[in-house]
N, C-alpha and C positions, 0 to 999 in steps of 0.2 A: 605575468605568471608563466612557466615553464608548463611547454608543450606535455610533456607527461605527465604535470598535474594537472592539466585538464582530462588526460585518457584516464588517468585512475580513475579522478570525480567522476567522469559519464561510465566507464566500465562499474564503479561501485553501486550509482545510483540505478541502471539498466537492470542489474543484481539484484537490486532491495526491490526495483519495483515488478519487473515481473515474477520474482520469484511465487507470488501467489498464483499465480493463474494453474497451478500443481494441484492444487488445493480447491479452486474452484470446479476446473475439472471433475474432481473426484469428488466432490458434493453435488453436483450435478447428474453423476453418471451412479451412483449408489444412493441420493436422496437421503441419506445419513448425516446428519451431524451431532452424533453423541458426545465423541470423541473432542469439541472444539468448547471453547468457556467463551458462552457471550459477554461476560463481564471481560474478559481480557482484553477478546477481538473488539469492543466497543471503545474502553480506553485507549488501546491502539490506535482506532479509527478517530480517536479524538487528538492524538497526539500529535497523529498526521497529519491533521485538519491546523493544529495551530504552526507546524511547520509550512505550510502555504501561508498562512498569515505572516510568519516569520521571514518568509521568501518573497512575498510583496512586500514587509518594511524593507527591506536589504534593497528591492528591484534585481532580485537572480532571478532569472528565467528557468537555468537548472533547478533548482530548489521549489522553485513552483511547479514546474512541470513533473519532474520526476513524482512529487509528493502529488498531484492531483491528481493521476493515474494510478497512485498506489493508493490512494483514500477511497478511487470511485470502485478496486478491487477490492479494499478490505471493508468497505460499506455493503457489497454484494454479498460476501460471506456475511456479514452480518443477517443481511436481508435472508440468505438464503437457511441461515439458520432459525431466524423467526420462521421461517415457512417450514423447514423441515425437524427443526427441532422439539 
């Protein structure tokens, strides 16, 4: 596989996964979550969960990796929405 497509795949997947940390901050720091739909961010947080499954049939490291950090951030909104919602 060509050296750039391994930079796009980790620049993309670094993109998807910390892009929430935006979000958690600010549900944190305002204790608000009106504005977020726990039915969405849950099927999210399930879709995530079977791309780690999907990234252990393959054996990608990428794919697992990226998506467990982004399941245990969109699991925390979740959580943080049960509490503050």
């Amino acid at each position: 596989m060509p050296i750039w497509t391994e930079i796009v795949g980790s620049l993309a997947a670094t993109l998807t996964t910390f892009c929430w940390l935006p979000q958690i901050i600010k549900i944190l720091r305002q204790r608000k979550t009106d504005d977020i739909s726990l039915i969405t961010t849950s099927v999210l947080a399930t879709g995530v969960f079977l791309w780690i499954i999907y990234g252990f049939a393959l054996g990608s490291t990428p794919i697992i990796a990226a998506n467990i950090v982004s399941f245990l951030f969109i699991a925390s909104i979740v959580a943080l929405k049960l509490r503050y919602g």
